[in-house]
C-alpha positions in Angstrom: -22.4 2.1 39.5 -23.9 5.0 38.3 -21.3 7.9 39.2 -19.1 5.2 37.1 -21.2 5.0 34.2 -21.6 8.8 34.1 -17.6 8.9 34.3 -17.6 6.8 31.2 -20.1 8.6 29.4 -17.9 12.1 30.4 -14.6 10.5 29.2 -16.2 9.3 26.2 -17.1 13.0 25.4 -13.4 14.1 26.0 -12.0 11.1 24.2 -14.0 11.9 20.9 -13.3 15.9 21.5 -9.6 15.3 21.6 -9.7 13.2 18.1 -12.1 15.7 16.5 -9.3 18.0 14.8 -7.5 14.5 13.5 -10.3 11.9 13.0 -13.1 13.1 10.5 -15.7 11.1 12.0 -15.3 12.0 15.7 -15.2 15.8 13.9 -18.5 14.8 12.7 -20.1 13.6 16.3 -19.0 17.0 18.0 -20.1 19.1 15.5 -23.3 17.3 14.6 -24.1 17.8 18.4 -23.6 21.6 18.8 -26.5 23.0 19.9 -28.6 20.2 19.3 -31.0 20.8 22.2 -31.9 24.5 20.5 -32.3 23.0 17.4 -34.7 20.2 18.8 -36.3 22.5 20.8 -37.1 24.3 17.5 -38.6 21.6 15.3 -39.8 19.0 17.5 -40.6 21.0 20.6 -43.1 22.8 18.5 -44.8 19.9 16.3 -48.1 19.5 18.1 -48.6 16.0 17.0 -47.7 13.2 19.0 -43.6 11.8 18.2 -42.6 8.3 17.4 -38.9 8.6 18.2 -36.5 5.9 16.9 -33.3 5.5 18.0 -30.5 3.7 16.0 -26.6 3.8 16.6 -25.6 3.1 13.1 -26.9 2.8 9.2 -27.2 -0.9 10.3 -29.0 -0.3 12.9 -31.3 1.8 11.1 -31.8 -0.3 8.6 -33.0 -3.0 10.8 -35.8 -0.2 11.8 -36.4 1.0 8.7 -39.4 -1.4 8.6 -40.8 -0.5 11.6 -41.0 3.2 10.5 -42.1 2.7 7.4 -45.0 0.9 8.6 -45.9 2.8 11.8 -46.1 6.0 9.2 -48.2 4.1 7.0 -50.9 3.0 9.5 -50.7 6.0 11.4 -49.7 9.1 10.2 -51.2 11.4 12.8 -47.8 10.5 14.4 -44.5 12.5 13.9 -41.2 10.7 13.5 -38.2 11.5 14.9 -35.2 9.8 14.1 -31.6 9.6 16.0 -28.1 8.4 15.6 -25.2 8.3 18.0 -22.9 7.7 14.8 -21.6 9.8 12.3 -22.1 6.6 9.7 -25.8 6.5 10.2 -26.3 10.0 10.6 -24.6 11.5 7.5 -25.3 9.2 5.4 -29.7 9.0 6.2 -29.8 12.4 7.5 -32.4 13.5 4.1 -34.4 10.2 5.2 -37.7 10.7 4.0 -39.5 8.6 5.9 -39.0 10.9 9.3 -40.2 13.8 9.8 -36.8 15.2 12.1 -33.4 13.2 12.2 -30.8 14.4 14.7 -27.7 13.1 16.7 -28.4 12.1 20.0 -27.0 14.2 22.2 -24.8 12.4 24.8 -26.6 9.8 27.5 -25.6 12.4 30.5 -28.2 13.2 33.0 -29.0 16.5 31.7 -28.8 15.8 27.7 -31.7 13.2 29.0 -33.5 15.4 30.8 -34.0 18.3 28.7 -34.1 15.4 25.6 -37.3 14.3 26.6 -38.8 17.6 27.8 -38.1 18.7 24.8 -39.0 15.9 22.8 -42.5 14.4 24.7 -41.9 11.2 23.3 -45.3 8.9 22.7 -43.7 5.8 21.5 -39.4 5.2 21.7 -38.1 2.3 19.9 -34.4 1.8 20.6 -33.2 -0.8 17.3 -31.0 -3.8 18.5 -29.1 -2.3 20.8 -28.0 1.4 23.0 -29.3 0.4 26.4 -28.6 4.3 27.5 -29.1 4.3 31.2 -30.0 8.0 31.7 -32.1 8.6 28.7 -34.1 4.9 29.8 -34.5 6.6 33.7 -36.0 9.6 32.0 -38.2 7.6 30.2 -39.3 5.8 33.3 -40.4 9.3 34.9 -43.0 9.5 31.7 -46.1 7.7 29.7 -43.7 6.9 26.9 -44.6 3.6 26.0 -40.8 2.2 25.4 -39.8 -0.8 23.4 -36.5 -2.3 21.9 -36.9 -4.3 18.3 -34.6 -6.9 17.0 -32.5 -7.1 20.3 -30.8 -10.3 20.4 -28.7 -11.9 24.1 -25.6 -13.3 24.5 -24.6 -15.0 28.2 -21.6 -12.9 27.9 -23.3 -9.5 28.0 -23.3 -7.4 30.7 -27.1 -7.7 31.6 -26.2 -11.2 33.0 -22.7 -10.3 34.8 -22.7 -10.2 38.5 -22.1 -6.2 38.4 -24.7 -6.0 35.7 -27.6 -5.0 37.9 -28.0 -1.6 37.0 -28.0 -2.6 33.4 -30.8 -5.3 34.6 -33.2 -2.6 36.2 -32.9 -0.7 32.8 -34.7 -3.7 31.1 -37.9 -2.6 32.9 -37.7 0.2 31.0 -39.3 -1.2 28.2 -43.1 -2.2 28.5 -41.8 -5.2 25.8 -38.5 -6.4 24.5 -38.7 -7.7 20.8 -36.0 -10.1 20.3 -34.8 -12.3 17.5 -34.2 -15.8 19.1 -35.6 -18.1 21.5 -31.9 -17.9 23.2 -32.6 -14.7 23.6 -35.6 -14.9 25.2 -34.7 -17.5 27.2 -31.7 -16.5 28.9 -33.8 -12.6 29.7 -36.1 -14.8 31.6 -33.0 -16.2 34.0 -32.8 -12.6 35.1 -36.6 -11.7 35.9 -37.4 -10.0 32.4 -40.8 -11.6 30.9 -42.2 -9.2 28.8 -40.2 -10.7 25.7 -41.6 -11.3 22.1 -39.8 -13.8 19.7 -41.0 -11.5 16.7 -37.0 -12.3 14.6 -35.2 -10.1 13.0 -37.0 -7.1 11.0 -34.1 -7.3 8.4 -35.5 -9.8 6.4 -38.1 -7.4 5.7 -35.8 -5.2 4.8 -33.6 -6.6 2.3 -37.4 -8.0 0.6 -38.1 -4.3 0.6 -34.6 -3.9 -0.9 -35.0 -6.8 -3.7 -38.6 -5.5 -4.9 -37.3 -2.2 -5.2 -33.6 -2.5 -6.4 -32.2 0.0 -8.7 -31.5 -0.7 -12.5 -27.9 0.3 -12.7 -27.0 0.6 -16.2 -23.2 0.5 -16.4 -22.7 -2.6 -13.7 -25.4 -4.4 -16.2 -23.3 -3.5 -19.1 -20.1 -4.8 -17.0 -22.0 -8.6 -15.9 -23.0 -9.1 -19.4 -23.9 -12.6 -19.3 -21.3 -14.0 -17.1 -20.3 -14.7 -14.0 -19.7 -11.7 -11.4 -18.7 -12.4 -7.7 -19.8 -9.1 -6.3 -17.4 -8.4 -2.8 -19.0 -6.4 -0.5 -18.0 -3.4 2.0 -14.8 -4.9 2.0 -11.4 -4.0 4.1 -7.7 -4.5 3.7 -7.8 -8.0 4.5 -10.4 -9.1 2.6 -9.0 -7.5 -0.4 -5.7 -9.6 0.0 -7.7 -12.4 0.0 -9.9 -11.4 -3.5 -6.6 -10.3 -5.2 -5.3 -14.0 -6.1 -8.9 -14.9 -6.9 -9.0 -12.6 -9.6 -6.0 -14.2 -11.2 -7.4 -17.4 -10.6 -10.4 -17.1 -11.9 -10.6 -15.8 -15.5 -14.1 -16.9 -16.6 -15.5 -14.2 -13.4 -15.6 -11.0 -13.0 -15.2 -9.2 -10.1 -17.1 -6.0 -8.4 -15.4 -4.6 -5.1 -17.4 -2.3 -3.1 -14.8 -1.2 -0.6 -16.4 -0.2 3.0 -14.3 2.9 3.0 -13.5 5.1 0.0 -10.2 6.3 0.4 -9.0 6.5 -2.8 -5.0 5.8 -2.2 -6.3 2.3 -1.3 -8.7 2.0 -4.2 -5.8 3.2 -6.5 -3.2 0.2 -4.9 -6.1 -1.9 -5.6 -6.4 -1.4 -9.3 -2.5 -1.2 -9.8 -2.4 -4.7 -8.1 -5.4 -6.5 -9.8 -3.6 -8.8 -12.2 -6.8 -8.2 -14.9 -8.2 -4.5 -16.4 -9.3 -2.9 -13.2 -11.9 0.7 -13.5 -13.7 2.9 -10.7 -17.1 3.5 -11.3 -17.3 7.0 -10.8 -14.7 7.5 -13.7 -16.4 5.9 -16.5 -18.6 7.7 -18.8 -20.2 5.5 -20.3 -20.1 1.8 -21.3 -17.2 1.9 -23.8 -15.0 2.9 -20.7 -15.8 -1.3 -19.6 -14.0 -2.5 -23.0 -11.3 -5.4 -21.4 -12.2 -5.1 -18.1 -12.7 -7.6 -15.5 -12.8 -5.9 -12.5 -15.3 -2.9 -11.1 -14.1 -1.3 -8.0 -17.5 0.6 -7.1 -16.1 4.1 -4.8 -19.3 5.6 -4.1 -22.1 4.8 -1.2 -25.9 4.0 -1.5 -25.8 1.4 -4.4 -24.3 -1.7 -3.1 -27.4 -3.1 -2.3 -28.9 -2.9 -5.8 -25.4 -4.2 -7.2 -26.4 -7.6 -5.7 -28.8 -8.2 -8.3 -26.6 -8.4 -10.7 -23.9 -10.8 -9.2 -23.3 -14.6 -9.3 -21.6 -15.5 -6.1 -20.8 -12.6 -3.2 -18.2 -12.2 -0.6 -18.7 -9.9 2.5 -16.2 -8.3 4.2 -15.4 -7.3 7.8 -14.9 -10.9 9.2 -11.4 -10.1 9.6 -12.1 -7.4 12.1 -14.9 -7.0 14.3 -17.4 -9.0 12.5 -18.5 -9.5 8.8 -21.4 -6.6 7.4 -24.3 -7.8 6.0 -24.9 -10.7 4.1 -28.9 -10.4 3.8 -28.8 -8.3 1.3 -26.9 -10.4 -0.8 -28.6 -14.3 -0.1 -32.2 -12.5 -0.7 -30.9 -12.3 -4.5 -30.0 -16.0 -3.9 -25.8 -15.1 -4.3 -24.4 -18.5 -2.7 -22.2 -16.2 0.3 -18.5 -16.6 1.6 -16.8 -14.4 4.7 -13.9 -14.5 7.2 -13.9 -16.0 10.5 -15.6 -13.4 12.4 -19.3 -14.0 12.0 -20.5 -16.3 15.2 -22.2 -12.6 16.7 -24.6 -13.1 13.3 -27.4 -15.4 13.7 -28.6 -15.3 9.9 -24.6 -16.1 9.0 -24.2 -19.4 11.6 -27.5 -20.8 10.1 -26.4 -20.1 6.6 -23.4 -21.6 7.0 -25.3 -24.3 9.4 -27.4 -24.8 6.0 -24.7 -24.7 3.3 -25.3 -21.7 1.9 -22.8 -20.2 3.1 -18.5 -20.7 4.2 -16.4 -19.0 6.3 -13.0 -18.5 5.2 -9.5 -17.4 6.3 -7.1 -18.0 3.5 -6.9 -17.4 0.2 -6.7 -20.8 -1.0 -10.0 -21.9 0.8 -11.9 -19.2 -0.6 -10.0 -20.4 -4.2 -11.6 -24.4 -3.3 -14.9 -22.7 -2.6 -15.6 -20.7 -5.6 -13.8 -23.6 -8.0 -16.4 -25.8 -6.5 -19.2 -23.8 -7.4 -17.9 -22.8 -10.6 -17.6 -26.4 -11.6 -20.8 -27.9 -10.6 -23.5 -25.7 -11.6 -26.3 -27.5 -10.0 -24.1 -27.1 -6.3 -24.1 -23.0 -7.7 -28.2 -23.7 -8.3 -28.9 -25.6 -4.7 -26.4 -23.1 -2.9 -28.5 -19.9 -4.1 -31.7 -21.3 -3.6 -30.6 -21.9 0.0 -29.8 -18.7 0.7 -33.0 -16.8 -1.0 -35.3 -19.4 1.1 -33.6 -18.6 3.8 -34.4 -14.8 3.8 -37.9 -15.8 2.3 -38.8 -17.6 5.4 -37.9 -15.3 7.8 -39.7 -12.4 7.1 -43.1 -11.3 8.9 -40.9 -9.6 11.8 -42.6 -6.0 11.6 -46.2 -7.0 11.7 -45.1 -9.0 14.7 -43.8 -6.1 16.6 -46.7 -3.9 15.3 -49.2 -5.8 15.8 -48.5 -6.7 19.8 -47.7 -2.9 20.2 -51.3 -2.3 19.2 -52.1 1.2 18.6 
């Protein structure tokens, strides 16, 4: 099993090398990893203090970590942090964190990239967020002290941890001195297979999106644009969410719409205004706040602000549930925006209770999501029970991070 998982890793490598000159993010993982070793060896290898290293495999991930380091370098900053990504969304986009002291990619989970990793490296403490069970890099970390934890892991019974072939995937459970994980289930079904060093400590987004809420920006032009009305505020959406929010826009003429598309590609954002059947701007083009006279619709093309935009939004639609699973809808219900998504959310624990509670539908046609929002727009103490459903929700769930800190006890 393990000649075939280093196979996979190696044909990985080749896979992204050959789509590098096409595809800009697999550019982006190759060249973010040249000579990454040296240039490890260079910082990190020659910080004296002790490293806290953090792994991630996307901006998600990350965020769900986020707490975690922003806490560990609170209560102890004798430590140095070091930060890694195996994605080039993560990376570029939190590579000038300034809560670590070193962020890198990680360079790929082969024998000898894990090797000369954590010789390099010396690694006190290793946090890997969620997920990335990487088998080489965890058998390195066997050979040391590093104390070795996962946070906000969460365990399906289709996972390969519980497959009959799974066993080498089991053994790298005992990696970690204590898995953190979000559920009971989870815990539960890691039991079946031997593993009992499990925490229920939840998920450490909650604290997150708090952290987000307290500290939102004030965004002067999408304040001028809400006004006083109603703003259903659609976030990191794709194609076929955007088919869907097309026909609400005609529908619905008392809201206003803000569309943060996942992707900026600006052919699509162009279609997009063309097709809106109200005024449609981009944010980066207006000047000021005459540029909003008439219109109804904000497409927002630009990164880093769709968290704050939630503030100032009414109802909120999240894309990706028409692909491989809907993005994140905590940082909308901690403003209290009653929630809609497609069909692809059942991975998302916080999104099957919300919907379990009524704060939140899925939908997969247009005319549902048109029954939804006319249902809230017409009752406004259903609009008033919906949002306070989904800001409890997040309000409750918090307390993850002094969990995990806490038991790790340094």
């Amino acid at each position: 099993m393990g000649c075939l998982y280093n196979l996979g890793i190696g044909v990985m490598q080749a896979g992204i090398r050959v789509m590098a000159p096409f595809k800009n993010k697999a550019r982006q993982w190759v060249e973010g990893r040249r000579d990454v070793l040296r240039r490890l060896a260079d910082t990190v290898g020659r910080d004296e203090r002790p490293v806290a290293w953090f792994h991630a495999a996307s901006l998600g991930e990350f965020e769900q970590g986020r707490p975690v380091i922003e806490a560990l370098r609170e209560q102890h900053p004798e430590y140095c942090i070091l930060v890694t990504f195996f994605s080039p969304s993560g990376y570029e986009v939190r590579k000038n964190y300034a809560g670590a002291d070193y962020i890198f990619y990680l360079p790929a989970d082969t024998p000898k990239n894990a090797r000369k990793f954590i010789e390099i490296v010396r690694p006190r403490l290793a946090f890997f967020i969620k997920y990335e069970f990487w088998l080489n890099y965890l058998a390195e970390l066997r050979k040391t002290d590093c104390r070795t934890f996962v946070i906000s892991a969460i365990f399906r019974p289709d996972a390969v941890f519980f497959k009959w072939y799974g066993g080498q995937f089991r053994r790298a459970l005992l990696s970690f001195e204590r898995l953190f994980v979000q559920n009971a289930e989870s815990q539960t079904l890691l039991r079946t297979i031997g593993v009992e060093a499990v925490t229920v400590a939840g998920d450490t987004r909650f604290d997150r999106v708090f952290q987000i809420a307290s500290a939102a920006r004030e965004l002067e032009l999408i304040r001028a644009f809400a006004g006083d009305g109603r703003v259903m505020v659609c976030g990191s959406t794709w194609p076929p969410d955007e088919e869907l929010l097309l026909g609400l826009i005609a529908d619905f003429p008392a809201v206003k719409f803000i569309i943060a598309p996942h992707e900026i590609v600006p052919a699509r954002i162009e279609r997009l205004i063309e097709r809106s059947a109200r005024k449609a701007v981009r944010y980066t083009q207006l000047g000021g706040s005459a540029d909003l006279e008439g219109a109804d619709v904000l497409i927002v093309d630009t990164i880093g602000i769709l968290s704050s935009v939630y503030r100032y939004g009414t109802y909120a639609y999240i894309g990706g549930g028409f692909g491989v699973g809907i993005h994140n809808i905590l940082e909308a219900a901690t403003f209290g925006l009653p929630l809609a998504f497609g069909p692809n959310y059942r991975k998302f624990q916080e999104a099957c209770d919300l919907v379990a509670l009524g704060g939140a539908v899925s939908v997969e046609t247009h005319e549902a999501l048109r029954d939804w929002l006319k249902a809230l727009e017409n009752d406004a103490a259903l609009r008033e029970r919906t949002a306070h459903v989904c800001a409890d929700y997040v309000a409750t769930h918090r307390g993850a991070t002094e969990i995990i800190l806490g038991k790790i006890a340094l």
